[in-house]
N, C-alpha and C positions, 0 to 999 in steps of 0.2 A: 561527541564532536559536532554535530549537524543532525536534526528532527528533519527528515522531511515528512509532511502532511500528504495525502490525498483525499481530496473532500469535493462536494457536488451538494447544493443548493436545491437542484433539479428533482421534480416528480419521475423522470422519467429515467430509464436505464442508461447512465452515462458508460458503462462498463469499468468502472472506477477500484472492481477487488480486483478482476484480473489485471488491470493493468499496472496495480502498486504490486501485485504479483510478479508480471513479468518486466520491470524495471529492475525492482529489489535481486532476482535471480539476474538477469545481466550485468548490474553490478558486482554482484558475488564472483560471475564466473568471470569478468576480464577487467579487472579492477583490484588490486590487491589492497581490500578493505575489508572490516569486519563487519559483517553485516546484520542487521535484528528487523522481522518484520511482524508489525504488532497487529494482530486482529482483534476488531473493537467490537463487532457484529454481536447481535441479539440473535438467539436459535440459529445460528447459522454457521457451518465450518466450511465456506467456499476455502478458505485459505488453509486450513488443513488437508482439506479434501487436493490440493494441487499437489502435495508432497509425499502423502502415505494415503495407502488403501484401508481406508477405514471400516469395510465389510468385512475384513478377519474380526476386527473387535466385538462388532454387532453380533456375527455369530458367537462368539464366545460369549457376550452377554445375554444370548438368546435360551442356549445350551445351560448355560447354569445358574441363570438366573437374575445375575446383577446387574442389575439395572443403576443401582445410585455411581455417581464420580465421587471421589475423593475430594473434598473440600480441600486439600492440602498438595493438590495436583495446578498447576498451570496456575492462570490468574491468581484465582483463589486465592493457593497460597502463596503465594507473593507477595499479594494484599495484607493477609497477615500478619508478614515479616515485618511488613512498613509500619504497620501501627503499633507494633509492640516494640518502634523505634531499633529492633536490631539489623544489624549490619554485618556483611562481609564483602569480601573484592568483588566477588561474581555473584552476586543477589540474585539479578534478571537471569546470569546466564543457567544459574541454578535451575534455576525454573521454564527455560526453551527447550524447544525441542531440534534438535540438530538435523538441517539438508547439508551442508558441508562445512565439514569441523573448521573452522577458527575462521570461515570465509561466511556461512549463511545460517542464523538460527529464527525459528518462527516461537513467537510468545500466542498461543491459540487462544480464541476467543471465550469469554465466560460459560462454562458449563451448564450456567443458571437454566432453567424454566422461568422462572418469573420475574416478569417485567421490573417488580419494585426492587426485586434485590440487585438486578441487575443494573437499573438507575445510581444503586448504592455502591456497586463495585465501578460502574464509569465514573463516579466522584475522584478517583484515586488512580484515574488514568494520566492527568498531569504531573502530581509527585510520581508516579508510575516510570514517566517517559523521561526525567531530568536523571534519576538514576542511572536509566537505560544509557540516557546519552553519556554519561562518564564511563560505559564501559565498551561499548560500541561506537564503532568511527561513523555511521551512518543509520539512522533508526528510522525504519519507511514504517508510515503509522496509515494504516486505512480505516478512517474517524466515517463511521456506522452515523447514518441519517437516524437513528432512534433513540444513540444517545441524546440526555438532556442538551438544549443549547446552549445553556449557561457552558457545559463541560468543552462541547465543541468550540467551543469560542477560544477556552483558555487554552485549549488543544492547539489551534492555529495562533494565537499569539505569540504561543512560547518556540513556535516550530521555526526552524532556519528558511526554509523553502517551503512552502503553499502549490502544490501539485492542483489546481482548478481542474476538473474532468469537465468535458462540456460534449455534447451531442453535436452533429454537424446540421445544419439547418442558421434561418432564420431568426428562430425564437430563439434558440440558445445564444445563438453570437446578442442578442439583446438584452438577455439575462445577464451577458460579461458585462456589457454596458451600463447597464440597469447596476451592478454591483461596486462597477469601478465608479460613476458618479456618487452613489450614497451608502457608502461604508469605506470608512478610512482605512480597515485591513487589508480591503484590495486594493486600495491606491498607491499600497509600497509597491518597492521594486522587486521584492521578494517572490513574486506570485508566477508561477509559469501555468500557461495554458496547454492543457492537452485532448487532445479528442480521442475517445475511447471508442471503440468497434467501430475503427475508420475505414472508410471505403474509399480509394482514393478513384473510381469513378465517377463519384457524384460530384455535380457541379462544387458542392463546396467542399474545395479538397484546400488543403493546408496554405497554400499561396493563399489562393481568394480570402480565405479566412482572414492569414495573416493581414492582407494590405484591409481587409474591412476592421480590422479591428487595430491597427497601426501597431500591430506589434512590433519591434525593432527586430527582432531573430524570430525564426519560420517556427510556430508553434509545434509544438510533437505533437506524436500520432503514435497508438498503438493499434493495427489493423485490427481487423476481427480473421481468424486463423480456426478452420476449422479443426485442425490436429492438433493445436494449442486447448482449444475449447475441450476437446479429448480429453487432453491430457490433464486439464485439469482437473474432470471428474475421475479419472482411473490412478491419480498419484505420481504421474511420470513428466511435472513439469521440468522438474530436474534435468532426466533425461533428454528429453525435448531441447533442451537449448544447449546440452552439450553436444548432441546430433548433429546438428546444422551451423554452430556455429565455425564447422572448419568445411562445409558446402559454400561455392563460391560463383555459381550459379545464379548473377540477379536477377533473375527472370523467374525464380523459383519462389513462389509466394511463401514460401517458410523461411528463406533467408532474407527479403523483402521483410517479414516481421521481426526476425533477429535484430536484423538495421536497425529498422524504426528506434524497436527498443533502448536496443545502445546508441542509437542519439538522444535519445530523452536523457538517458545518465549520462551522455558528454555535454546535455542542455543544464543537469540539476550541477555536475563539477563548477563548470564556467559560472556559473549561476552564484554558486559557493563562495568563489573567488574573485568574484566582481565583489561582492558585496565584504567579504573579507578585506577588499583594498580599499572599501572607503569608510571602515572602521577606524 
């Protein structure tokens, strides 16, 4: 039904996994859609790591030995469904891993050790995500700075929505600019801006942004939450946002980030449907 992208140009830590992290979960929990969140990342299971505790495995891999992944586990095999052109109703969902049945499944990031084959499996992340999107009503893709650009590009072409992550500061609001003048993918309407481990103390808090950067609706924001940040290395983002979200407390910096979050999903709907109406 709808690719949304999150992607960052930037050297510098936009906080761009957690925050397609905790979008994708606020959508899942007060949105009745089905949801797929795709991890693109090279050595890296941030986005695993938010949902299961992955130190039971280790130990079991430590204790007996097994060290290799199943080539026919996650990505992987996916991958080789698609080249050997077969097909079934639930392909992707065959191959997720479930946070909540028929509401939130994570597709985890490549197993791989090495660079090159994992160049080769990001080749097959745009047939990848057109599948996806026929079986999943919303597909949050967080497009890894080390895949190839070629891939990243066709990643954000084909994608409904463009999730920009951008740092608060100067340089970044420059970088939007710098991007929206000389690349026509940022110059659609598609593109929402968001600033990841937002501080809404500093000077540039989402107003100022917005009117420097003439955005027509107030950019999102996913705070930086230290029990969030917790939670995403111990497995319990889950938890996390079912806790707080019936706290009603706005003064309480964990429901202050619940907020945030679900306005970003009420920014990417309207966003959907704007752009649906001039179809």
């Amino acid at each position: 039904m709808a690719i949304i992208s999150f992607w960052s140009n930037s050297k510098r830590e936009t906080g761009q996994t957690l925050s397609s992290v905790a979008v994708a979960t606020a959508m899942a929990i007060d949105h009745n859609h089905k949801i797929l969140e795709v991890a693109t990342s090279f050595q890296d299971n941030t986005i695993e790591n938010c949902f299961w505790d992955e130190s039971k495995a280790k130990n079991v891999r430590a204790i007996t030995g097994v060290t290799q992944i199943n080539f026919n586990n996650g990505v992987e095999g996916l991958i080789k469904i698609i080249q050997s052109n077969r097909s079934s109703s639930n392909i992707v969902g065959d191959y997720a891993r479930v946070v909540f049945k028929d509401r939130l499944d994570v597709l985890p990031a490549p197993a791989t050790q090495n660079i090159i084959d994992y160049n080769t499996i990001a080749e097959y992340y745009p047939d990848l995500l057109k599948i996806a999107d026929r079986e999943y009503d919303m597909v949050f893709v967080d497009v890894d700075k080390r895949m190839p650009m070629d891939t990243q590009r066709k990643i954000l072409e084909q994608s409904d929505v463009v999730v920009l992550t951008l740092k608060q500061g100067l340089d970044a609001m420059k970088n939007v600019i710098n991007l929206r003048s000389n690349d026509e993918l940022f110059k659609k309407d598609n593109v929402i801006l968001l600033a990841g481990k937002y501080d809404k103390f500093s000077k540039y808090n989402v107003t100022n942004m917005t009117r420097e950067l003439k955005e027509k609706r107030k950019i999102c924001a996913v705070p930086y939450n230290t029990l969030f940040f917790e939670a995403s290395t111990e497995g319990t983002v889950a938890d996390f946002f079912i806790k707080y979200r019936s706290v009603v407390d706005e003064n309480d910096r964990n429901v202050i980030f619940t907020q945030e979050s679900k306005r970003t999903c009420d920014t990417i709907i309207y966003k959907l449907q704007e752009l649906q109406m001039k179809m």
